[in-house]
VOPAGU-2260 file (C-alpha; in pm, 1 decimal, decimal comma):
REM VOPAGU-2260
SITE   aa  ch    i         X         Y         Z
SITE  UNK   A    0    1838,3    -906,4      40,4
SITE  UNK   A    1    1880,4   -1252,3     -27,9
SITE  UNK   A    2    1742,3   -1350,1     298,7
SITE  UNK   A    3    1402,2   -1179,1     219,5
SITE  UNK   A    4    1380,0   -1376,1    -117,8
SITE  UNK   A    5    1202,5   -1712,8      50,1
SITE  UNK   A    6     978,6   -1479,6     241,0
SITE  UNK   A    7     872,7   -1240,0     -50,4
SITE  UNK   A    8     847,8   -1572,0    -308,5
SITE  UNK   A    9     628,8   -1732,4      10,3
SITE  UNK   A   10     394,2   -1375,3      32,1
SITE  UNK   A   11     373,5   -1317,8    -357,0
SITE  UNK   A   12     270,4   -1742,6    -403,9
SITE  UNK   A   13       3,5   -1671,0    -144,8
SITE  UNK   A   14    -111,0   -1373,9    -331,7
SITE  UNK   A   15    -153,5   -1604,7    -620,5
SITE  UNK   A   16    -334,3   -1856,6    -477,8
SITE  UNK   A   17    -591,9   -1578,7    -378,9
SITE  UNK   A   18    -602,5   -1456,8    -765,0
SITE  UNK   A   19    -647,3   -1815,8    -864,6
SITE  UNK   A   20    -945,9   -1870,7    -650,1
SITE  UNK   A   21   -1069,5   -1562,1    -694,6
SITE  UNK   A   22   -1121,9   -1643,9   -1059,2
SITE  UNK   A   23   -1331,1   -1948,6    -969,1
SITE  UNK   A   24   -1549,6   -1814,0    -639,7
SITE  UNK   A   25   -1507,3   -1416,3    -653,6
SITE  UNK   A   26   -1924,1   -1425,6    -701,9
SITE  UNK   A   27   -1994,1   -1678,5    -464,1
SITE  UNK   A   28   -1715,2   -1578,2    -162,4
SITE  UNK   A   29   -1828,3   -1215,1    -151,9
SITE  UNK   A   30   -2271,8   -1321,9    -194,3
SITE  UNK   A   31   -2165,5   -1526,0     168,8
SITE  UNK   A   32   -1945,7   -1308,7     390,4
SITE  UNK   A   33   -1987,0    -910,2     228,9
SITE  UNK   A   34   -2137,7    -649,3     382,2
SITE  UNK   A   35   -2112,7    -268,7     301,7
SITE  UNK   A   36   -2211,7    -200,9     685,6
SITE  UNK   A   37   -1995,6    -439,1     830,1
SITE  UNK   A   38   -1858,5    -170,1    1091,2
SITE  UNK   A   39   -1474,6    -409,4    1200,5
SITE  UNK   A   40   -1452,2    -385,8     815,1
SITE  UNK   A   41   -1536,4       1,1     781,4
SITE  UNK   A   42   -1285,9      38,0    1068,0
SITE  UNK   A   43    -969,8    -187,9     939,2
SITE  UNK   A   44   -1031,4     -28,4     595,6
SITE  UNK   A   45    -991,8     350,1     796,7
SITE  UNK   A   46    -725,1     280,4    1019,9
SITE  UNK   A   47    -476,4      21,1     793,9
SITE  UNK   A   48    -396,2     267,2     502,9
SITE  UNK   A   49    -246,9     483,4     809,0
SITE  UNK   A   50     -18,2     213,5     897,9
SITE  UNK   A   51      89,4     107,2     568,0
SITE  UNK   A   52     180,9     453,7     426,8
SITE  UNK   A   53     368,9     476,8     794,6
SITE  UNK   A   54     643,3     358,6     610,2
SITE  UNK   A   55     684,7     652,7     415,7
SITE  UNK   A   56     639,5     875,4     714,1
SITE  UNK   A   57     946,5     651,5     860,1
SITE  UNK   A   58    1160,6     754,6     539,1
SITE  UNK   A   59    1125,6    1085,3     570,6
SITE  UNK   A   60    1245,0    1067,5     870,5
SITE  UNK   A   61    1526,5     895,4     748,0
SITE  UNK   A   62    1619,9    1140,3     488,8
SITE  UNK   A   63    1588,9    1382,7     820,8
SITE  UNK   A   64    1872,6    1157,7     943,1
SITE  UNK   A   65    2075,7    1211,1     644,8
SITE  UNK   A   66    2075,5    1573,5     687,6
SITE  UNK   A   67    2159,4    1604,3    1051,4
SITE  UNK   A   68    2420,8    1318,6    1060,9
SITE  UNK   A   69    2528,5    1251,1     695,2
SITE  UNK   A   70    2824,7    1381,4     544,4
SITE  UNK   A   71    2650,2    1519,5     196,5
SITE  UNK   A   72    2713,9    1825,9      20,8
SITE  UNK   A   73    2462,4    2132,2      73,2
SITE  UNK   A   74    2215,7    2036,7    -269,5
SITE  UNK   A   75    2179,2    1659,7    -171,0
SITE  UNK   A   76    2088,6    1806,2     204,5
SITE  UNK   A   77    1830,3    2020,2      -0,2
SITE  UNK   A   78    1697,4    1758,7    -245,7
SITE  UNK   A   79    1676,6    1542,9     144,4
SITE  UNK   A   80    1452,0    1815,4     313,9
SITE  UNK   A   81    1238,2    1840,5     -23,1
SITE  UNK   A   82    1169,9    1456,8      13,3
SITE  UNK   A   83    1116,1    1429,8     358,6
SITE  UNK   A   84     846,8    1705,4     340,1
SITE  UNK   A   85     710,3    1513,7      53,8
SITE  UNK   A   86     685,7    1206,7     222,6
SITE  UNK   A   87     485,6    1359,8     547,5
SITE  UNK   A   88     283,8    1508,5     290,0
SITE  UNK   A   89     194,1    1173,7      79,9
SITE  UNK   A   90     146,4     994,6     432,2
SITE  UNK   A   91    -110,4    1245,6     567,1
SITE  UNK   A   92    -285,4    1321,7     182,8
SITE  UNK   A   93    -334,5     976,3      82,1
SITE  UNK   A   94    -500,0     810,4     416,7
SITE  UNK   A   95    -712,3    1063,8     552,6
SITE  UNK   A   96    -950,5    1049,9     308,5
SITE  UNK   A   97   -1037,6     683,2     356,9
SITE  UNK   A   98   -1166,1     731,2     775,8
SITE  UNK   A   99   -1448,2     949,0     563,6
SITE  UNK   A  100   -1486,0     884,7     222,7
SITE  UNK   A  101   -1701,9     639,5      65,4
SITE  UNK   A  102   -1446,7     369,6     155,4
SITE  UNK   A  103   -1466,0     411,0     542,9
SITE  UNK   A  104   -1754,7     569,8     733,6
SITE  UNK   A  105   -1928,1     810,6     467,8
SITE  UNK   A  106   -2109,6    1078,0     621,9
SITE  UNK   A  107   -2037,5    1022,2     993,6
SITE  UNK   A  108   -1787,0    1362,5     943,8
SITE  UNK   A  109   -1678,2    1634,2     731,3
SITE  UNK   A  110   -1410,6    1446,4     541,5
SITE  UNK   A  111   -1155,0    1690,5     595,0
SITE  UNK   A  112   -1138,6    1567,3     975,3
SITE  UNK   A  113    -971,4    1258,7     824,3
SITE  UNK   A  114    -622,1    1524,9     846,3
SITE  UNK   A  115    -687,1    1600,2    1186,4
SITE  UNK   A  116    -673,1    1159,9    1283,4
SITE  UNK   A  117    -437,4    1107,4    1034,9
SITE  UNK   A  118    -176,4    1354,0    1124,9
SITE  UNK   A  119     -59,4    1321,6    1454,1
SITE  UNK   A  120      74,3     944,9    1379,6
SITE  UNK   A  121     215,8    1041,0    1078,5
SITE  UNK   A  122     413,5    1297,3    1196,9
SITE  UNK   A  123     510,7    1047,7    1526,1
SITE  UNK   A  124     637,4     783,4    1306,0
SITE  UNK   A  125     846,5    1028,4    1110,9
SITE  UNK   A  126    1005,8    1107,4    1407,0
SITE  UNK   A  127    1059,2     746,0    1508,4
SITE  UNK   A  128    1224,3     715,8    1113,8
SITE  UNK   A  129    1516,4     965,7    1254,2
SITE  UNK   A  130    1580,6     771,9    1527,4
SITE  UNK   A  131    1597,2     437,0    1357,7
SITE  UNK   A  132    1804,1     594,8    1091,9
SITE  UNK   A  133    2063,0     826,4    1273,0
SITE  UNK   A  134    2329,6     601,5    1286,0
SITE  UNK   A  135    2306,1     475,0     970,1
SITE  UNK   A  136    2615,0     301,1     802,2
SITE  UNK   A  137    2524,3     321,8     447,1
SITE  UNK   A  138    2583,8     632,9     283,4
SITE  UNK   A  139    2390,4     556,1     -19,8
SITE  UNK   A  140    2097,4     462,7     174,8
SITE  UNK   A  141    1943,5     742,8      11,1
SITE  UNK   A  142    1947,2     613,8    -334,0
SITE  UNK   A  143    1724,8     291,9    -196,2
SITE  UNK   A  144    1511,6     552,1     -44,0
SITE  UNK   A  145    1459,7     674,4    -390,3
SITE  UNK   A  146    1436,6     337,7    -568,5
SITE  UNK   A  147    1169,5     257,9    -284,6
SITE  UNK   A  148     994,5     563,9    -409,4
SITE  UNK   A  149     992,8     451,3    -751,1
SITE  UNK   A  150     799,8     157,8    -649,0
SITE  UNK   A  151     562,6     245,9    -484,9
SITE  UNK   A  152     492,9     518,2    -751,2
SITE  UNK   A  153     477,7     223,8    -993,8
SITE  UNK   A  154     228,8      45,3    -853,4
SITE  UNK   A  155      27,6     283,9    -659,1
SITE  UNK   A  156      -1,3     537,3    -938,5
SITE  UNK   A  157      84,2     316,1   -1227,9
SITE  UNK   A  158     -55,3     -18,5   -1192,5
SITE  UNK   A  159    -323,5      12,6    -926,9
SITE  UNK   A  160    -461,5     334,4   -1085,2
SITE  UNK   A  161    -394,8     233,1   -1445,2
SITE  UNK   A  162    -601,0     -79,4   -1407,2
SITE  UNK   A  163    -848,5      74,9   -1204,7
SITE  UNK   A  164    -934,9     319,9   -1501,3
SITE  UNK   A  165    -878,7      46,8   -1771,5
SITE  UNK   A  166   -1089,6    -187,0   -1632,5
SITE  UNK   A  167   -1389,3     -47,2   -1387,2
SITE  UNK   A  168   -1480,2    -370,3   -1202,6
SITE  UNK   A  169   -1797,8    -345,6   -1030,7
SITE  UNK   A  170   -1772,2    -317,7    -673,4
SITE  UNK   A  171   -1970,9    -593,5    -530,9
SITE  UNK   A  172   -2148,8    -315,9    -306,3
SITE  UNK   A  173   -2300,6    -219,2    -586,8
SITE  UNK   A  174   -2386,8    -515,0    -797,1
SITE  UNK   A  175   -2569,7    -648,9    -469,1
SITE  UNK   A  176   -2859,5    -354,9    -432,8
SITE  UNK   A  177   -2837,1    -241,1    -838,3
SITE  UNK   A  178   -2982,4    -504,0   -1062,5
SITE  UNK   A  179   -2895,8    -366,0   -1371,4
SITE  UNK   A  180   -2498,3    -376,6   -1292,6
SITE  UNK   A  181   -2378,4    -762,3   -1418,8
SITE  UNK   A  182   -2080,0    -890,2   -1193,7
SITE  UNK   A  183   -1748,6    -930,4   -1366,6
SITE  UNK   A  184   -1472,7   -1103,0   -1372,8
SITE  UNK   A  185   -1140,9    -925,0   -1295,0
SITE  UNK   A  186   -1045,1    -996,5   -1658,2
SITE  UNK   A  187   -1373,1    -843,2   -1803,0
SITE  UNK   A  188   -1352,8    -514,2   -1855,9
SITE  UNK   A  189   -1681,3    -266,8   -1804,3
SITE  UNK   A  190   -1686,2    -108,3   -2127,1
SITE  UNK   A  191   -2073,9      71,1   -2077,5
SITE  UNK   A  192   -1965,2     219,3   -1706,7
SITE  UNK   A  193   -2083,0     520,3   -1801,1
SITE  UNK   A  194   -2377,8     476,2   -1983,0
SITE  UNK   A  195   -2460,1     286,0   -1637,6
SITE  UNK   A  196   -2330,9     594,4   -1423,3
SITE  UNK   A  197   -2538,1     818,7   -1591,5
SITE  UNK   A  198   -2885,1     565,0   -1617,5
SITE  UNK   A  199   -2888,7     526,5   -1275,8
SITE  UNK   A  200   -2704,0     794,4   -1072,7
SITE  UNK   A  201   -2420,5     538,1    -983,0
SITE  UNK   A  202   -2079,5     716,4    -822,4
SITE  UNK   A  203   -1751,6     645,3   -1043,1
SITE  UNK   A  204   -1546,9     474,4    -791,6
SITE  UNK   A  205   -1807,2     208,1    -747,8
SITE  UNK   A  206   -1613,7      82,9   -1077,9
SITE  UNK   A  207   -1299,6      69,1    -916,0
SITE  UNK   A  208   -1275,5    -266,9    -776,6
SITE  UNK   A  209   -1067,3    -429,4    -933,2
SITE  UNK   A  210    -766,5    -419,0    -854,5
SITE  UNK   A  211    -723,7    -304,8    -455,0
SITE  UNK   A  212    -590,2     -13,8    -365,0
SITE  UNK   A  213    -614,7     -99,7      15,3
SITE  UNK   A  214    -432,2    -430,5      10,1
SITE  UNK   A  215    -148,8    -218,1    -199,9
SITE  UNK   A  216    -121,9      62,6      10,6
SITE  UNK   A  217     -49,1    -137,7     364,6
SITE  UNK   A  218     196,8    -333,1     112,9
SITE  UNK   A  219     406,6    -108,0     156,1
SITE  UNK   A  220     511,1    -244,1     438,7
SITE  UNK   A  221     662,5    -531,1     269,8
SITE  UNK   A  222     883,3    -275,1      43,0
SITE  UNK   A  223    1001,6    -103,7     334,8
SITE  UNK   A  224    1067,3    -401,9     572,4
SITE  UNK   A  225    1248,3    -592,6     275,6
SITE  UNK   A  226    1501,3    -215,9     232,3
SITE  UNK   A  227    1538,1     -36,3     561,2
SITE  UNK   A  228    1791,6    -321,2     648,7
SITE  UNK   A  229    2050,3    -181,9     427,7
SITE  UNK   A  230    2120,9     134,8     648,6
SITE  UNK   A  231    2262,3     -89,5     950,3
SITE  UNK   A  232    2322,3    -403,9    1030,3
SITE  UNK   A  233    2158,5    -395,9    1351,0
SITE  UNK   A  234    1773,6    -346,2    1175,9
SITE  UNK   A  235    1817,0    -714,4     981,2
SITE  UNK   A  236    1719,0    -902,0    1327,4
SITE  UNK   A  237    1432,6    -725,4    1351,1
SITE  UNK   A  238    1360,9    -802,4     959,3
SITE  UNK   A  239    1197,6   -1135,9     933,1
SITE  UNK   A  240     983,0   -1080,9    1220,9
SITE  UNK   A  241     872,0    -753,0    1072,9
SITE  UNK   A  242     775,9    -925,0     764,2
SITE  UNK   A  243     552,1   -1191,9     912,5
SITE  UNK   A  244     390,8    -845,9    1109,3
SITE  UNK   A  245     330,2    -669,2     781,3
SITE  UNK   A  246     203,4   -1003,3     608,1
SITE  UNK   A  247     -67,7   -1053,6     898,0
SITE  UNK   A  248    -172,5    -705,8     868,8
SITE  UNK   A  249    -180,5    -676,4     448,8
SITE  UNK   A  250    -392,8    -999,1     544,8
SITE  UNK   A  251    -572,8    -827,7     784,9
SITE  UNK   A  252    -659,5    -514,9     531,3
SITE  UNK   A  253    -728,2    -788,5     244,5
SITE  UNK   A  254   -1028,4    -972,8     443,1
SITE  UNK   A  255   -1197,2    -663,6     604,0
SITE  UNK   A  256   -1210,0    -503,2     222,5
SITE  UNK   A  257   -1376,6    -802,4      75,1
SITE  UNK   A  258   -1624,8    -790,2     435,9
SITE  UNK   A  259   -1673,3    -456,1     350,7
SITE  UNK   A  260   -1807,0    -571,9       0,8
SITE  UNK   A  261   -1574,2    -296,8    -121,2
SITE  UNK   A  262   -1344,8    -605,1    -340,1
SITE  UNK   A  263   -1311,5    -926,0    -413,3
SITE  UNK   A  264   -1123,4   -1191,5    -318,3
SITE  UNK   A  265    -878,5   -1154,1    -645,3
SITE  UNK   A  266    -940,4    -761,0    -588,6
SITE  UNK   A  267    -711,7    -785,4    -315,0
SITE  UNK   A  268    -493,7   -1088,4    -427,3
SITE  UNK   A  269    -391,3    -860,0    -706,1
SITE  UNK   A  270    -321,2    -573,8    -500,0
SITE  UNK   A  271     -51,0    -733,1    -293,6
SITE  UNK   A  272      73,6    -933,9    -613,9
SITE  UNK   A  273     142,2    -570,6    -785,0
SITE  UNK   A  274     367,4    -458,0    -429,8
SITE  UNK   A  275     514,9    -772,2    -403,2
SITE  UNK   A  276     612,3    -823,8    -773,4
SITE  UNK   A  277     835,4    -530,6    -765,2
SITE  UNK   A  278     957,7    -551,7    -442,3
SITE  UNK   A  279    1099,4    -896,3    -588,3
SITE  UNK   A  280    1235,1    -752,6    -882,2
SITE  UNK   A  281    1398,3    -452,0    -738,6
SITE  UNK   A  282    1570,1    -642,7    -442,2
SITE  UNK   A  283    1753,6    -904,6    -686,0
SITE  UNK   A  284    1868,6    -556,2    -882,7
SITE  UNK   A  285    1962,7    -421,4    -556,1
SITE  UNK   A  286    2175,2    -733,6    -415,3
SITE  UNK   A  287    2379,9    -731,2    -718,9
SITE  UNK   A  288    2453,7    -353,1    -684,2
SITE  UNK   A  289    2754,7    -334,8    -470,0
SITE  UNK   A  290    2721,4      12,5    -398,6
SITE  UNK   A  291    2416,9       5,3    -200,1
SITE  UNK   A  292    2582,1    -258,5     -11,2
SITE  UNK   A  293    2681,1    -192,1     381,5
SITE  UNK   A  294    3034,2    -238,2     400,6
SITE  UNK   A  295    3131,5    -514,4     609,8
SITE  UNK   A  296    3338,6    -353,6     917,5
């Protein structure tokens, strides 16, 4: 809580930086270093999503946890097993597309397979979430479950996807082998996308750089790192160094992207800027609600 605030204000500066340069050398960063068959960045942008929506997998475990060793009356218990299942189900739904899909190795396998890597972890780390939440001390560690759910619904489904849609950047994939596509800036929207989709047989999400759903997605981390904390004591040792882990790999996910020619450098500046903006926000709400508190012993 307030010990996270330096480290989230540190993370959410850096993110700026990157959306500052990125407004200057977006063009010239990605014509040096991209390449769409750059096979480490095909490979972090497969695997990373996993890890980042790992979090989730963790909280249903938790809400497992509340079930088996919480003291809640039957319909909370119920409204606990319906979120659990929904957060195994988010965790496997949303990665396993990317090991196969046009954002990770296209064609090398039926995308469907993506399920069959995806779930095994998923389910692993769920189980790890009961174990690192069955003694929990916070009885209304639930409700932070659920305000952790409402941000990452925020800015995975509301401002990734919104902007996305708004604004259909180029990819730089695209504007590299297609003449005819003019790079933009991440403030200049493509208003003729589809005249261009339909002129040269060009796939929608090639106008979805802008901003990156990648960098958001292993975010996540961040969220959960800065919350889990609140169900025992014992997890906030663990905190800070968890945070400097999740930073390296939302850094990790942010490079290979713009390797991969998939983003740009504010692409994924903006991504983790989204996460981290909330995450802010929501944790200064949080510390002032005494409820959601652990009770000091």
């Amino acid at each position: 809580m307030k010990n996270m605030r330096i480290p989230l204000l540190v993370a959410w500066g850096t993110a700026i930086i990157g959306i500052i340069l990125g407004s200057f050398f977006d063009l010239s960063i990605s014509q040096a270093i991209a390449s769409p068959t750059n096979g480490f960045a095909l490979t972090a942008s497969a695997i990373l999503p996993t890890i980042g929506f790992g979090g989730v997998a963790v909280m249903g475990g938790g809400f497992i946890a509340f079930i088996v060793k919480g003291n809640y009356k039957t319909y909370l218990k119920v409204l606990f097993g319906i979120l659990a299942a929904g957060c195994l189900a988010l965790a496997v739904i949303y990665p396993a597309g990317e090991y196969f899909g046009i954002n990770g190795f296209y064609g090398a396998a039926p995308k469907w397979v993506g399920y069959f890597i995806v779930i095994l972890p998923e389910a692993a780390l769920m189980v790890g979430g009961y174990f690192l939440f069955k003694d929990f001390k916070n009885e209304n560690m639930w409700i932070v479950f659920v305000i952790i759910a409402v941000i990452l619904a925020a800015a995975l489904l509301g401002a990734v996807t919104g902007l996305k849609d708004i604004m259909h950047r180029p990819r730089y994939r695209l504007i590299s082998v297609e003449e005819n596509v003019a790079f933009h800036n991440w403030w200049e929207p493509c208003k003729n996308y589809k005249d261009l989709m339909e002129a040269y047989g060009i796939d929608k999400d090639n106008f979805k750089s802008y901003p990156s759903g990648h960098t958001a997605e292993v975010s996540i981390l961040f969220v959960v790192v800065t919350f889990f904390p609140l169900a025992n004591e014992k997890l906030k040792k663990y905190q800070l160094p968890a945070f400097i882990c999740a930073g390296a790999l939302v850094l990790l996910v942010a490079i290979a992207r713009v390797l991969a020619a998939a983003h740009y450098l504010s692409d994924v500046s903006w991504g983790a800027f989204i996460m981290l903006t909330l995450t802010i926000i929501a944790n200064e709400v949080v510390m002032r609600v005494k409820a959601l508190q652990l009770k000091e012993e």
